[in-house]
Structures are given as structure tokens and as C-alpha cells.
KEMIZA-670799 format. One record per residue (C-alpha): residue number from 1; x, y, z; residue in three letters. Coordinates in nm, 4 decimals. Example, Ala and Ser with C-alpha at 12.3 -4.5 7.8 and 13.67 -1.06 7.14 Angstrom:
<rs>
+-----+----------+----------+----------+--------+
: num :       c1 :       c2 :       c3 : residu :
+-----+----------+----------+----------+--------+
:   1 :   1.2300 :  -0.4500 :   0.7800 :    ALA :
:   2 :   1.3670 :  -0.1060 :   0.7140 :    SER :
+-----+----------+----------+----------+--------+
</rs>
This chain:
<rs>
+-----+----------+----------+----------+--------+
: num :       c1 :       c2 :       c3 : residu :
+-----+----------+----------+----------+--------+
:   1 :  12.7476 :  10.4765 :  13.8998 :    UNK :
:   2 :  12.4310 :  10.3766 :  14.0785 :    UNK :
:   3 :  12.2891 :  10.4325 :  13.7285 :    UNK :
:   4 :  12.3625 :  10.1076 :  13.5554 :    UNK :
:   5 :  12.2275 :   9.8482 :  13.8151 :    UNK :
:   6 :  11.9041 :  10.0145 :  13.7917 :    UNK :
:   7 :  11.9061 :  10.0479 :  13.4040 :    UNK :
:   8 :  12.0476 :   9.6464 :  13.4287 :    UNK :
:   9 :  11.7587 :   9.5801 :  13.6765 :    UNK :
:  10 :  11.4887 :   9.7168 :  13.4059 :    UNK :
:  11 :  11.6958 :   9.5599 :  13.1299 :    UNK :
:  12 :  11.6439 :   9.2125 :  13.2667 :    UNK :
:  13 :  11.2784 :   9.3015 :  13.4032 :    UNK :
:  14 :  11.1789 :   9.3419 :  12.9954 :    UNK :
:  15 :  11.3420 :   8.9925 :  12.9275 :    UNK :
:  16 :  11.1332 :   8.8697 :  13.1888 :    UNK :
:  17 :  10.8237 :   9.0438 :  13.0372 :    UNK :
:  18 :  10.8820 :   8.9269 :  12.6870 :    UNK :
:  19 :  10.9509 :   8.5981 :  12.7920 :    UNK :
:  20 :  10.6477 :   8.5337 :  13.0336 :    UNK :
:  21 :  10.3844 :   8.7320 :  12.8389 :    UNK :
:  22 :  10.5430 :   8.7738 :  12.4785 :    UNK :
:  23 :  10.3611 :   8.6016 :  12.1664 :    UNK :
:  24 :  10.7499 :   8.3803 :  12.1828 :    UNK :
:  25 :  10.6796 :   8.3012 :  12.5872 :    UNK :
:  26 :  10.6014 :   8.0206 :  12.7889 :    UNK :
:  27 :  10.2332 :   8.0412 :  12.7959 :    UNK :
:  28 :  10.2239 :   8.0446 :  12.4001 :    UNK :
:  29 :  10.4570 :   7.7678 :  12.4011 :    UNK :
:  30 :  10.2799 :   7.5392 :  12.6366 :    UNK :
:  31 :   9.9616 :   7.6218 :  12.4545 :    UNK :
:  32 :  10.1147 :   7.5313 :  12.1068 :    UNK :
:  33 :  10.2683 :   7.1845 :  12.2374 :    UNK :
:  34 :   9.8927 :   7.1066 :  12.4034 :    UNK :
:  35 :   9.7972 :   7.1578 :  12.0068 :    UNK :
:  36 :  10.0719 :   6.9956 :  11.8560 :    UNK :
:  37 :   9.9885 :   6.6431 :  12.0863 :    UNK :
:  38 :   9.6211 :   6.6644 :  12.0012 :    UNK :
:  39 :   9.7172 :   6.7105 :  11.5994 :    UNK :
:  40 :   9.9871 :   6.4260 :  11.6794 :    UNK :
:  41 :   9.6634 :   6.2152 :  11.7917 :    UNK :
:  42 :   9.4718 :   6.2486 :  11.5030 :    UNK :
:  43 :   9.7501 :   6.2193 :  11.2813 :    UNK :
:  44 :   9.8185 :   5.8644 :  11.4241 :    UNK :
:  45 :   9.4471 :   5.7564 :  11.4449 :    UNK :
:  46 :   9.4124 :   5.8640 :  11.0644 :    UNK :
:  47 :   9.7059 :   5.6804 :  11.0020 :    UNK :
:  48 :   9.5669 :   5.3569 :  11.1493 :    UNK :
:  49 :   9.2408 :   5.4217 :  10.9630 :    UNK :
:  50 :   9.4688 :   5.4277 :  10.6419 :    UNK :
:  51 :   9.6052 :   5.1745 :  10.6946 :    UNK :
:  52 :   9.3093 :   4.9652 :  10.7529 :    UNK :
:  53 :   9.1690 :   5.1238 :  10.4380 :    UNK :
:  54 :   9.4983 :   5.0193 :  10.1968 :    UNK :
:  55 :   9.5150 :   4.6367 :  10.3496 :    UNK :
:  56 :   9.1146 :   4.5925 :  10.2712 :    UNK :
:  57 :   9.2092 :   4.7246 :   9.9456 :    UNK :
:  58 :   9.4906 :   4.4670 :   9.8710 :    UNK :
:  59 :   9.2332 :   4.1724 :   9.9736 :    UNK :
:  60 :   8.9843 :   4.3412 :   9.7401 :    UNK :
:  61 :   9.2371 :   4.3102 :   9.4789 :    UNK :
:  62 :   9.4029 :   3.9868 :   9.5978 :    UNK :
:  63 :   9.0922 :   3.7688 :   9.5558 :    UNK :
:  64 :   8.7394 :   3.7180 :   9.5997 :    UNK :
:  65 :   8.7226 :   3.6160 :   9.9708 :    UNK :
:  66 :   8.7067 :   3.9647 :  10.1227 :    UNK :
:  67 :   8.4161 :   4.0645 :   9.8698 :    UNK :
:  68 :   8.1995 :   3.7192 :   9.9409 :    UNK :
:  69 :   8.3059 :   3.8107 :  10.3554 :    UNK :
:  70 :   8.1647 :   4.1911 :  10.3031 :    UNK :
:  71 :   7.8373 :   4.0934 :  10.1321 :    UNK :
:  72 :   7.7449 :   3.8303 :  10.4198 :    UNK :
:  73 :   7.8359 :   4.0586 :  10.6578 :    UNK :
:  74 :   7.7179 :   4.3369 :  10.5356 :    UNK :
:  75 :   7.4220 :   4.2848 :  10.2933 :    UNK :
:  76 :   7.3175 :   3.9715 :  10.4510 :    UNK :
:  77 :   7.3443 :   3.7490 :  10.1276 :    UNK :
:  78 :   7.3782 :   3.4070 :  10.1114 :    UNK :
:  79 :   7.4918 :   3.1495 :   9.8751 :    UNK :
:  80 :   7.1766 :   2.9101 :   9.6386 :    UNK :
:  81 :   7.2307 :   2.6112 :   9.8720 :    UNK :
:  82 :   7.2781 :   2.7721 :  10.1951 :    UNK :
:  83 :   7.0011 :   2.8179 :  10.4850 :    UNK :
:  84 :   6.9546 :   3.0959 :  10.6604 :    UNK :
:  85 :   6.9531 :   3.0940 :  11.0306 :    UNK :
:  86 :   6.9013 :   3.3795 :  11.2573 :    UNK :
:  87 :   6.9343 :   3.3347 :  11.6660 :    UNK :
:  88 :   6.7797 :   3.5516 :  11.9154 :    UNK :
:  89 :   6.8053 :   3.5447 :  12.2426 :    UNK :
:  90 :   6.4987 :   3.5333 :  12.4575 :    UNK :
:  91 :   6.4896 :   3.7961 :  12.7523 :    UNK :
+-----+----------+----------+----------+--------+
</rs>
């Protein structure tokens, strides 16, 4: 009889085990949210970029605006009648 509340005992001492230090436990868990939030973070950043990416591409298509904005911005170019100014500021 005093049998089973020891074999109980060591029963519930390997659920314990399993559970604290198991590949299923809490530290595995914890350490595969901590993951899953960083992956969640680039996920949404990339999805941003995307998004960025497909609405440039729809002005691109739309009309000629974003491509004339991109070259002055970018490449510097200017139209035939324009002047050129450049401002620096003196230290």
C-alpha cells in the first residue's frame, strides 16, 4: 500500500522532467516564441518594403511624373531651360 504514492510521486516527478527539460518544455517553447517575434519583425518590415516597392511601381506605370522625380533626384538631371543651383552651407 505504501507502494503506489511513491510510484505516483516518481510518476509525476517524470512529467515534471519532460515538461521542464523535454525538447516539448518550457524552455524550448519560450525560445521558439523569442524566434517566432523576431521572424514576425522581419516579416512586417519586408512587407512595408513591398509595399513601397508595388506603389512606386503603379506611379511608374501610371505616368511620367515619378520617372522625371527619380532622375532629378537621383541622377541629378535637369530639364534644357532650367538652371542649376547648388547651396552649401558655409561652416
Amino acid at each position: 500500500m505504501r507502494l503506489l504514492p511513491v510510484v505516483l510521486a516518481a510518476l509525476l516527478g517524470l512529467v515534471h522532467l519532460e515538461l521542464w527539460f523535454g525538447k516539448g518544455g518550457v524552455p524550448h517553447r519560450m525560445a521558439l516564441q523569442a524566434e517566432l517575434a523576431l521572424q514576425q519583425a522581419d516579416n512586417a518590415a519586408a512587407r512595408a518594403r513591398n509595399e513601397q516597392l508595388a506603389a512606386e511601381v503603379a506611379d511608374l506605370r501610371e505616368g511620367t511624373e515619378m520617372v522625371e522625380e527619380k532622375a532629378r533626384r537621383e541622377l541629378g538631371m535637369i530639364r534644357p531651360d532650367e538652371l542649376l543651383v547648388v547651396v552649401s552651407a558655409a561652416r
